[in-house]
MILO-364069 format. One record per residue (C-alpha): residue number from 1; residue in three letters; chain; y, z, x. Coordinates in steps of 0.2 Angstrom, whole numbers, always signed. Layout:
N
    k    r  c      y      z      x
  NUM  ALA  A      Y      Z      X
...
END
This chain:
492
    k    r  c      y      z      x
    1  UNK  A   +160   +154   +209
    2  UNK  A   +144   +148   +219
    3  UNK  A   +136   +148   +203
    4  UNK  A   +148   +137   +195
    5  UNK  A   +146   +126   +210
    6  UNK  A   +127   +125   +210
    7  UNK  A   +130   +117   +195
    8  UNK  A   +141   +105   +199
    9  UNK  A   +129   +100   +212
   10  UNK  A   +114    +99   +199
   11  UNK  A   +126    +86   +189
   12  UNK  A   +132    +76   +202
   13  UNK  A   +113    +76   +209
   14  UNK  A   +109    +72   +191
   15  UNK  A   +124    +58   +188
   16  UNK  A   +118    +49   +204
   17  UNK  A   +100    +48   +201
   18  UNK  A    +97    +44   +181
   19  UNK  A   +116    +39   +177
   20  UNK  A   +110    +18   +179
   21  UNK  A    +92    +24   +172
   22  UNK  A    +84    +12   +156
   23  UNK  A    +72    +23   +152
   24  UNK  A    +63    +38   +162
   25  UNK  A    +44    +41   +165
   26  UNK  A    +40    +59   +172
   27  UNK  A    +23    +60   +184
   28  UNK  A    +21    +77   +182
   29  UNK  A    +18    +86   +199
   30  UNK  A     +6   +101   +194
   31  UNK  A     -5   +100   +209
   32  UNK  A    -18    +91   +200
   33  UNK  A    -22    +74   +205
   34  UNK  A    -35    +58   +202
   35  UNK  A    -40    +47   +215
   36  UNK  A    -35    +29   +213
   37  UNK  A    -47    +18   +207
   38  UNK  A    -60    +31   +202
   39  UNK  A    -67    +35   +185
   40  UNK  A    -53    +42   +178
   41  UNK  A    -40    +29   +184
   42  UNK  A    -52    +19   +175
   43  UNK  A    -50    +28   +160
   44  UNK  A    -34    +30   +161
   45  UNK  A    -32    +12   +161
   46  UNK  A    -42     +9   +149
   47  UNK  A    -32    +19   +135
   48  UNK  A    -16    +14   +140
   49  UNK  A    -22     -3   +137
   50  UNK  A    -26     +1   +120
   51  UNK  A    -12    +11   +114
   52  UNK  A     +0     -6   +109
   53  UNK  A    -13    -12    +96
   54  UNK  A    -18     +5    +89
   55  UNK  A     +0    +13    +85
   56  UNK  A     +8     -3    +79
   57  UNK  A     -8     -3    +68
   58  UNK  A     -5    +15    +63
   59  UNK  A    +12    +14    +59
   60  UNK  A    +19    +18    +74
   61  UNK  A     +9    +34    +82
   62  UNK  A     -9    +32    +90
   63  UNK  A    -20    +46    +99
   64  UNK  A    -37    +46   +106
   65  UNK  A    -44    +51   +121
   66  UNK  A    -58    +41   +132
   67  UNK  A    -73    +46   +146
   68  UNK  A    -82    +62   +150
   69  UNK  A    -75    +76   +158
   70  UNK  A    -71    +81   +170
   71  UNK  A    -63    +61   +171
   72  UNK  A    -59    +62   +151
   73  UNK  A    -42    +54   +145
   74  UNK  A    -30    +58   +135
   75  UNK  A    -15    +47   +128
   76  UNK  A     -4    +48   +112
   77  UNK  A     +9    +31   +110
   78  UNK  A    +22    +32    +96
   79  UNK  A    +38    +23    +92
   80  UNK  A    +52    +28    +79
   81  UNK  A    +48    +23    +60
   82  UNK  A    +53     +8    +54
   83  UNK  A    +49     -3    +69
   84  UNK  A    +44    -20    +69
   85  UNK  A    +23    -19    +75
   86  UNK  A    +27    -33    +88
   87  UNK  A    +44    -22    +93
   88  UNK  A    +32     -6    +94
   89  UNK  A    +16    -15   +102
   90  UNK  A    +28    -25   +114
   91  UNK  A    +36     -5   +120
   92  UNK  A    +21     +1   +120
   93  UNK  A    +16     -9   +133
   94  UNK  A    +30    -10   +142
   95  UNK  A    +28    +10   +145
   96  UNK  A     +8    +12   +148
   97  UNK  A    +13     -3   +163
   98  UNK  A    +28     +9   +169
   99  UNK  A    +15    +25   +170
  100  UNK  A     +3    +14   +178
  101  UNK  A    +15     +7   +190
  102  UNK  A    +25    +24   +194
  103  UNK  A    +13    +38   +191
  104  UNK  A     -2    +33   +205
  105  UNK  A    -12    +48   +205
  106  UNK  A     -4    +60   +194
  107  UNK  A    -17    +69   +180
  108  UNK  A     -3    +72   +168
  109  UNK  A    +14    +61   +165
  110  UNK  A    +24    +55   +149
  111  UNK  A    +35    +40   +148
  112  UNK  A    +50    +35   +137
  113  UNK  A    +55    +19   +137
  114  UNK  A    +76    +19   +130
  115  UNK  A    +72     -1   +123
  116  UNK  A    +79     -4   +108
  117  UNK  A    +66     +1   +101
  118  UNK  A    +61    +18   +109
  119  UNK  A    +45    +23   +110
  120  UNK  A    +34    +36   +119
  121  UNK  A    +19    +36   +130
  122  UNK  A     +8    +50   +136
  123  UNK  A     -7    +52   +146
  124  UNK  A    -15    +69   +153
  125  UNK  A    -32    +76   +158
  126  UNK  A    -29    +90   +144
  127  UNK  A    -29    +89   +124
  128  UNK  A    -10    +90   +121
  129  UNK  A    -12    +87   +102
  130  UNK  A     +0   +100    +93
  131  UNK  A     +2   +108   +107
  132  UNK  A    +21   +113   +112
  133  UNK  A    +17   +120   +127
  134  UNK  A    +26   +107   +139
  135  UNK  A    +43   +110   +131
  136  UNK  A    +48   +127   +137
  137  UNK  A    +59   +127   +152
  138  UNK  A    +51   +136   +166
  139  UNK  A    +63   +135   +182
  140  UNK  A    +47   +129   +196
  141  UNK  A    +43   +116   +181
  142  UNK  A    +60   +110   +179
  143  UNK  A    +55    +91   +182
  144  UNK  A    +38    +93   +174
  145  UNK  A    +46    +99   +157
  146  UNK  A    +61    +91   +153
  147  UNK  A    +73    +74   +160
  148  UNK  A    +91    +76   +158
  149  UNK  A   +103    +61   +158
  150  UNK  A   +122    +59   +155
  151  UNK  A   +137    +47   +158
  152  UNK  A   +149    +48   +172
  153  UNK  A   +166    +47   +158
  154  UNK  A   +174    +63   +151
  155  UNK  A   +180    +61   +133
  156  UNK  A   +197    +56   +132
  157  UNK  A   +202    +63   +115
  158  UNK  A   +206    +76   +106
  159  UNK  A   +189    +89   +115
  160  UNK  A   +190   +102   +103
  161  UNK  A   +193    +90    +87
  162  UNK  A   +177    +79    +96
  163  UNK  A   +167    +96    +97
  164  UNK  A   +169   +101    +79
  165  UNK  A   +163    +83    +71
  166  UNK  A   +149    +80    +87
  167  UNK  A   +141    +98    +83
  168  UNK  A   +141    +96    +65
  169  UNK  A   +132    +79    +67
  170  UNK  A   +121    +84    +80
  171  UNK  A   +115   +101    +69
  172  UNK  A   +116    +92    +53
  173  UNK  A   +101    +78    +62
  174  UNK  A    +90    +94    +68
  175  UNK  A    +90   +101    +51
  176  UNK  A    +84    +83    +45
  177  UNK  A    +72    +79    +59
  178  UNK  A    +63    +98    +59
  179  UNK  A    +61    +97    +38
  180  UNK  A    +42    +96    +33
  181  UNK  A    +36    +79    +34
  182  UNK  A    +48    +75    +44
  183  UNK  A    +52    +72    +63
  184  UNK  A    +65    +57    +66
  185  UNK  A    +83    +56    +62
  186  UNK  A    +97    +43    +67
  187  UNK  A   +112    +47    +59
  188  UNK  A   +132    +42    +64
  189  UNK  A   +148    +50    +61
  190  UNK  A   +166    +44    +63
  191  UNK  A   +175    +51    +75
  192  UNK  A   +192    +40    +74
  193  UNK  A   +194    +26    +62
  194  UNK  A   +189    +13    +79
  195  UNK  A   +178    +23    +87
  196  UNK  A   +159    +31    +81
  197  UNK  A   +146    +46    +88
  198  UNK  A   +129    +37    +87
  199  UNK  A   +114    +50    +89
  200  UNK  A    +96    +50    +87
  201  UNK  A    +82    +64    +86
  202  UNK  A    +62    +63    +87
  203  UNK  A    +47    +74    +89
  204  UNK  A    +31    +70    +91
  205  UNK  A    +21    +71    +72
  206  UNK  A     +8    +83    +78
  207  UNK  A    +18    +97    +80
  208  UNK  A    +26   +111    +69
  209  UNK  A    +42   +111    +59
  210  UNK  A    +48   +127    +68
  211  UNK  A    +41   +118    +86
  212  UNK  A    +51   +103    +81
  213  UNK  A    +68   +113    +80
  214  UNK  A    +64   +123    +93
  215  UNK  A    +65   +109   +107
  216  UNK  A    +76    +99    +99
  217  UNK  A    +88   +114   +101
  218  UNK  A    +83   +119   +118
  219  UNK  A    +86   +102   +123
  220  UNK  A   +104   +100   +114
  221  UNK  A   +109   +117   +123
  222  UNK  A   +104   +111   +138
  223  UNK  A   +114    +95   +137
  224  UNK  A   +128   +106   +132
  225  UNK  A   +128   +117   +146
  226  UNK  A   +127   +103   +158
  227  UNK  A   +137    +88   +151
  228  UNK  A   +148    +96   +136
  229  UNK  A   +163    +85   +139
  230  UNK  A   +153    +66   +145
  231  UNK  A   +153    +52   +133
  232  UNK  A   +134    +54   +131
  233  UNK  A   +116    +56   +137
  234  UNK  A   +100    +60   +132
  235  UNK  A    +86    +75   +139
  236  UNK  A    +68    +69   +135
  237  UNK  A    +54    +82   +133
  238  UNK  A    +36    +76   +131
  239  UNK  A    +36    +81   +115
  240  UNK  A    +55    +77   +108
  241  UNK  A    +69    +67   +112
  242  UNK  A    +88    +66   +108
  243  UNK  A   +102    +54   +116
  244  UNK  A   +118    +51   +109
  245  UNK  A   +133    +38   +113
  246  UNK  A   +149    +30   +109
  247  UNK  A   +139    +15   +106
  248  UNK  A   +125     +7    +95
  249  UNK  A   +109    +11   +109
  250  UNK  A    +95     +5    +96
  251  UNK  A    +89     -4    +81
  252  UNK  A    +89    +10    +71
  253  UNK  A   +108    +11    +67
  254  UNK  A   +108     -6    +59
  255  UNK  A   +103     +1    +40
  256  UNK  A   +116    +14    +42
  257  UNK  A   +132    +13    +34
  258  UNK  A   +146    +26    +37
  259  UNK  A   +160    +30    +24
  260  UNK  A   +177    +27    +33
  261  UNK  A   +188    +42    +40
  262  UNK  A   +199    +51    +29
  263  UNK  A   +217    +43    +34
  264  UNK  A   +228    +53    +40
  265  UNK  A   +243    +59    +29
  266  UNK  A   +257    +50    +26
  267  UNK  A   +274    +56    +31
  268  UNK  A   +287    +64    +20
  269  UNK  A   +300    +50    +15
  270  UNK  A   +315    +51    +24
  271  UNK  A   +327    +44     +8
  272  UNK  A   +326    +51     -6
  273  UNK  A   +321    +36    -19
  274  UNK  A   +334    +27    -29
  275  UNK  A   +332    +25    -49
  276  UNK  A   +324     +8    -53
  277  UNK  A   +335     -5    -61
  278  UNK  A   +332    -14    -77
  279  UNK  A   +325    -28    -68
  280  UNK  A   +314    -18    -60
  281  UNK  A   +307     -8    -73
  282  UNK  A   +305    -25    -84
  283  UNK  A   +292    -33    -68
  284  UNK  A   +284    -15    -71
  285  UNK  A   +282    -19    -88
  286  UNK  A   +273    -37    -87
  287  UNK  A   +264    -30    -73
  288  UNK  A   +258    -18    -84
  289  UNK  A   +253    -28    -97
  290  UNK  A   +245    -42    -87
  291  UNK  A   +232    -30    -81
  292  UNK  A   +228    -25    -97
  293  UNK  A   +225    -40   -103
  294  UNK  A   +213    -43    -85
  295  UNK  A   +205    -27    -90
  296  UNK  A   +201    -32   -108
  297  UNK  A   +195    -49   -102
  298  UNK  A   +183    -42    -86
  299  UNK  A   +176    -28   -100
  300  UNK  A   +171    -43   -113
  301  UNK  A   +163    -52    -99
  302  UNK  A   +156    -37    -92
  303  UNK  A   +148    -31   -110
  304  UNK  A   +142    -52   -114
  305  UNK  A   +131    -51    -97
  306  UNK  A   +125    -34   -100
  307  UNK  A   +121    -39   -116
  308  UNK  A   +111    -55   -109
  309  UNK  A   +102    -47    -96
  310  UNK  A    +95    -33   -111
  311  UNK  A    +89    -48   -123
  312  UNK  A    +80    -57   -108
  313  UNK  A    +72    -40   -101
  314  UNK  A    +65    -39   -119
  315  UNK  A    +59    -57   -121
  316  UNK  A    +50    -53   -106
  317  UNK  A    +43    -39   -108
  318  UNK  A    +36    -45   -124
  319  UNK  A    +28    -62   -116
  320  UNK  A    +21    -52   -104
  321  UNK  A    +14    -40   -117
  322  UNK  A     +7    -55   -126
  323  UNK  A     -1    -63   -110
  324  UNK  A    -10    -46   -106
  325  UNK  A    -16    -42   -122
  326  UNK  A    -23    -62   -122
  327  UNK  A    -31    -60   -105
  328  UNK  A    -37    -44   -111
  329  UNK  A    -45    -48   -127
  330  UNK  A    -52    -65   -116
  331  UNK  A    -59    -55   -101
  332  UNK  A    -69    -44   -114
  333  UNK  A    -74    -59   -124
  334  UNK  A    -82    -47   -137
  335  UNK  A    -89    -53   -152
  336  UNK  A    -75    -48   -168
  337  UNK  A    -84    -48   -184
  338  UNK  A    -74    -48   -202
  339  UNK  A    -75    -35   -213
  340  UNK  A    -90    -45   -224
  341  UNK  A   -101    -48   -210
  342  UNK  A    -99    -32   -200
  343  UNK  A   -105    -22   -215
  344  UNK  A   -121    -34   -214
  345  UNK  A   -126    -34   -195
  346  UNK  A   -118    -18   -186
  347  UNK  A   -134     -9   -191
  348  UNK  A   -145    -25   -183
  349  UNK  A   -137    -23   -164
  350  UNK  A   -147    -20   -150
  351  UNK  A   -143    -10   -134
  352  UNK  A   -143    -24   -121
  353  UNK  A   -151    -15   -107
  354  UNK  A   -163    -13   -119
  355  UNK  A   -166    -32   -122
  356  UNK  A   -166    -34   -103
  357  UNK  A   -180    -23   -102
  358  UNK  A   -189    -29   -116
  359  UNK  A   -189    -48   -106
  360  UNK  A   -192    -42    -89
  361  UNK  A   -174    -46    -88
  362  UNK  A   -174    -63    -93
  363  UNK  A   -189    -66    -83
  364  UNK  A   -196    -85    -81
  365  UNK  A   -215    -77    -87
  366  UNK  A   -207    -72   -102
  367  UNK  A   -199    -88   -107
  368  UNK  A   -207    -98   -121
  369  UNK  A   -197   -111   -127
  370  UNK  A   -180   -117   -129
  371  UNK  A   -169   -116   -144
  372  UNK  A   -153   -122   -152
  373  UNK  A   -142   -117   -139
  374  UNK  A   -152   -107   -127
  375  UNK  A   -168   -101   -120
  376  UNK  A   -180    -90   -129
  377  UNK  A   -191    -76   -121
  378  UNK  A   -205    -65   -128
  379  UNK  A   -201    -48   -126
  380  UNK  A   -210    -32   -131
  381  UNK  A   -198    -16   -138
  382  UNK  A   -200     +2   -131
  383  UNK  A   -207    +12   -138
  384  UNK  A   -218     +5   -151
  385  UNK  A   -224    -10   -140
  386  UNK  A   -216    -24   -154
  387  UNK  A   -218    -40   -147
  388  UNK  A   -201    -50   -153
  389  UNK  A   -194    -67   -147
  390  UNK  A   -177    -67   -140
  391  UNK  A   -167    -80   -138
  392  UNK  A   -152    -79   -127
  393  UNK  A   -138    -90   -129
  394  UNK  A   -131   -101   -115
  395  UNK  A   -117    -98   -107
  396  UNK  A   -112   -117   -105
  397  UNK  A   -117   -120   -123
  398  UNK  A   -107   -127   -136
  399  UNK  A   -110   -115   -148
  400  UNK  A    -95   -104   -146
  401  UNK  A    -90    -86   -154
  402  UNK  A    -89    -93   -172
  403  UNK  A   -106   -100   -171
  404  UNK  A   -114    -85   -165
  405  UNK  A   -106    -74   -179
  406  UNK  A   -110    -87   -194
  407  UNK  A   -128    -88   -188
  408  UNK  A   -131    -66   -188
  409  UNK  A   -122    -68   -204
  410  UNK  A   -130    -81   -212
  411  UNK  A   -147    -78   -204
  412  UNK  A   -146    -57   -208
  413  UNK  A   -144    -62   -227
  414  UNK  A   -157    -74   -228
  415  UNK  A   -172    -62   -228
  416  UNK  A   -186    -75   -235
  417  UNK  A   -204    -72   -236
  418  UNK  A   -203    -90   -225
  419  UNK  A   -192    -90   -214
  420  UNK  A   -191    -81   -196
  421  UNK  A   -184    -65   -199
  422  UNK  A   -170    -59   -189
  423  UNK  A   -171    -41   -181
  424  UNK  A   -155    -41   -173
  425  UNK  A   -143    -45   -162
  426  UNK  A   -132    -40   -143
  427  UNK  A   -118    -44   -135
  428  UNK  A   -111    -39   -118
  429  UNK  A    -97    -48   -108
  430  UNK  A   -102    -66   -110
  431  UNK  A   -120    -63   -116
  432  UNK  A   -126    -65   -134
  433  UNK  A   -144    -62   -140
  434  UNK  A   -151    -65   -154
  435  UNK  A   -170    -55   -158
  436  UNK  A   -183    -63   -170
  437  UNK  A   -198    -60   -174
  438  UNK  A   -212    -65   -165
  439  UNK  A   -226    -78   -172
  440  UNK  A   -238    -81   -157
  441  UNK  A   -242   -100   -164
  442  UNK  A   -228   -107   -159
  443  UNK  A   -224   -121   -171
  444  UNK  A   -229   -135   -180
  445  UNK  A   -226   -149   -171
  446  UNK  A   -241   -141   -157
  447  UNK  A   -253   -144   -170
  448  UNK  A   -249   -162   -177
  449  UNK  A   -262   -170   -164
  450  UNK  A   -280   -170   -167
  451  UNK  A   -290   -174   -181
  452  UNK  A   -296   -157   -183
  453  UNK  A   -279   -153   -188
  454  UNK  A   -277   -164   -202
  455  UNK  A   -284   -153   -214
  456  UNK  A   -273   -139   -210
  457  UNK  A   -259   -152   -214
  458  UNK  A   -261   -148   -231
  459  UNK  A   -262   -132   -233
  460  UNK  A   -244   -131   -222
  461  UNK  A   -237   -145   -231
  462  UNK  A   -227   -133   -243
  463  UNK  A   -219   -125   -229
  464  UNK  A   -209   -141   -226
  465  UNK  A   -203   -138   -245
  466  UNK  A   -194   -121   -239
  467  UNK  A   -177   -113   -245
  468  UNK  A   -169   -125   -231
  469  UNK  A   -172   -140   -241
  470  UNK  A   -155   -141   -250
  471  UNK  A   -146   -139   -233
  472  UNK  A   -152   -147   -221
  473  UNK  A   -165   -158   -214
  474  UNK  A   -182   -151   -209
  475  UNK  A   -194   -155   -193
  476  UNK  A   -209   -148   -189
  477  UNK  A   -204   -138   -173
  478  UNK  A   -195   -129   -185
  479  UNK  A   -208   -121   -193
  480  UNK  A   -215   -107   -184
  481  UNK  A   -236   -100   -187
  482  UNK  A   -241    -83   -185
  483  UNK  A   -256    -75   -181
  484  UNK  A   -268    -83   -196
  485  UNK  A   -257   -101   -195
  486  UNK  A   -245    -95   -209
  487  UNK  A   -229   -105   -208
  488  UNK  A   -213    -97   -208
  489  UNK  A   -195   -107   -207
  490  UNK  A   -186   -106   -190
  491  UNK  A   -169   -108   -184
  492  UNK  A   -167   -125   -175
END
């Protein structure tokens, strides 16, 4: 009896203290205290102050520690999955200010702040990370462990019919909210078809699956033990929390939906029915018929969209295919040859690193002149040391991929004791070489000045009478002089 009676002072202590509670901070009273306004007061700010930013950044749980010891800090923040950053950051903050406020020299204090929100802060002069050591209930800890809070109604039902659906909701949410990967759970049940059991379960994500149940358990036994038949409450633990009510307490029951009661059974008739007449059976009958015909009519239209929706998934699926295989062929913008001219010039293609090398990579020393639509360079191919000319298409160029693919073709074929013979070719990505020949002498048109090149005019004049002369017009920087001034026909 004076047992029974202690306890009904505990609950009436605890009713009059936490009942009109929003939210509860703990300053935990271990014996070990900061002095205000020292180093680690200033550290302690300091974290606090960070935590909004960093968990709503982190999807809602932040850790970290500040300072040197023996003034090193501590702090964890962390809010329910699924909030809003600004909702998380904005209760965040709300909670580090509380601690600030409240806990005025304490080393070691948590705070959860019951916003519609919910989120926890934590601060200690300890690493607390994984650590479940704060959970279990050690009677001259009481306060430092755990904060137990309840309302001042009873339940009005049915207590043993409310017991049986309450427990199976509130075990069924610990098996949920202690499963790996796992450690949140807000969940309803119905308890009458007006009237719901709202309840909610989290532990800290740095801590075991088995400490997880563990305090989640302890916790709900405690609230059992105290506050069986209230209308709700909630114990907090620095490392788990769990509140239920009669009514929605936060935004995270706004995504649940809850299948309806089974209704109760209906009772036995007290007539016994009478045979239905002609007239009745007759409605019965065009009833019958008319939702057949609805029926018939709701499964064509139903089949007709179905069968809509199927030919437009297709079609779009095809144009998209279409669009990425064009974007795909575009972004390569490799060089396709038929099957004539691949036979001619695959075995003429140059490794373009190797042409990079060759010209110093393009290099403005290397650049001798400019050609029909590009830039030519004098290169020298390792190993062997043979000098070729290179000329590398422009990008801006008219001459397109067409162009470049008649000219290896064309050129490859025409191997003529006169004309500038091609060694090769390379492509990569939006770059197109073409390697000749070298002739050091450049062409004719640098040696059409001076009288002392009149009488080498002669002698070249044949060259002008090359196997160009039934295709096109020919100019005198076409025709390219090697080493001993002999002429040979060039691409223009």
């Amino acid at each position: 009896m004076k047992q029974r009676s202690s306890s009904l002072i505990l609950c009436s202590v605890l009713i009059v203290s936490f009942v009109a509670s929003v939210s509860a901070q703990t300053c935990v009273h271990n014996g070990k205290n900061f002095i205000p306004n020292g180093t680690y007061d200033a550290n302690r700010r300091l974290i606090l102050s960070s935590l909004p930013s960093n968990a709503a950044a982190q999807d809602g749980f932040y850790s970290g520690s500040i300072g040197q010891e023996p003034s090193r800090v501590y702090a964890a923040g962390m809010c329910i999955p699924g909030a809003e950053a600004n909702d998380c950051s904005a209760c965040i903050k709300g909670a580090s200010d509380w601690l600030v406020q409240d806990c005025t020299n304490q080393t070691d204090a948590y705070y959860w702040a019951l916003d519609p929100t919910l989120c926890l802060v934590r601060y200690s002069n300890n690493s607390f990370s994984g650590s479940a050591g704060y959970w279990e209930i050690v009677p001259q800890y009481l306060v430092m462990t755990q904060y137990l809070v309840m309302n001042t109604a009873n339940i009005n039902s049915n207590l043993t019919e409310f017991k049986k659906i309450w427990e199976g909701l509130i075990h069924s949410i610990i098996a949920a909210a202690s499963a790996p990967k796992s450690r949140y759970k807000a969940d309803v049940a119905a308890l009458t078809p007006f009237q719901n059991i709202y309840a909610l379960m989290q532990c800290t994500p740095d801590i075991s699956s088995g400490d997880c149940d563990n305090c989640l358990r302890q916790s709900v036994i405690d609230y059992q033990s105290c506050c069986g038949e209230k209308t709700g409450g909630y114990v907090m633990r620095p490392i788990c929390f769990f509140r239920w009510q009669l009514f929605t307490f936060s935004k995270a029951f706004g995504n649940i939906t809850l299948a309806p009661p089974p209704p109760p059974p209906s009772p036995p008739p007290l007539l016994q029915r009478q045979p239905s007449s002609a007239s009745d059976q007759a409605k019965k009958a065009d009833t019958g018929s008319r939702n057949i015909s609805m029926r018939t009519i709701i499964a064509i239209v139903v089949a007709v969209i179905i069968f809509i929706i199927i030919i437009i998934i297709i079609i779009i699926i095809v144009v998209v295919f279409a669009r990425l295989s064009a974007r795909r062929g575009k972004s390569d913008q490799q060089v396709e040859f038929n099957q004539t001219g691949i036979t001619t010039v695959r075995s003429l293609q140059f490794d373009f690193k190797t042409i990079e090398v060759a010209t110093n990579n393009f290099s403005e020393r290397n650049k001798i002149g400019r050609g029909g639509f590009g830039d030519v360079f004098k290169g020298t191919l390792m190993p062997g040391g043979r000098e070729v000319a290179v000329k590398r298409l422009s990008r801006t160029s008219e001459q397109g991929e067409k162009e470049f693919k008649n000219e290896v073709i064309v050129i490859a074929k025409l191997q003529h004791g006169n004309l500038v013979r091609l060694l090769g070719y390379s492509v990569k990505g939006e770059e197109r070489v073409l390697v000749y020949e070298f002739v050091p002498n450049k062409s004719l048109d640098s040696f059409l000045s001076g009288k002392k090149q009149m009488m080498k005019l002669c002698s070249l004049s044949h060259s002008l009478m090359g196997p160009y002369e039934m295709c096109r017009p020919n100019k005198a920087s076409s025709a390219k002089l090697d080493k001993t001034v002999q002429h040979n026909q060039g691409n223009r």
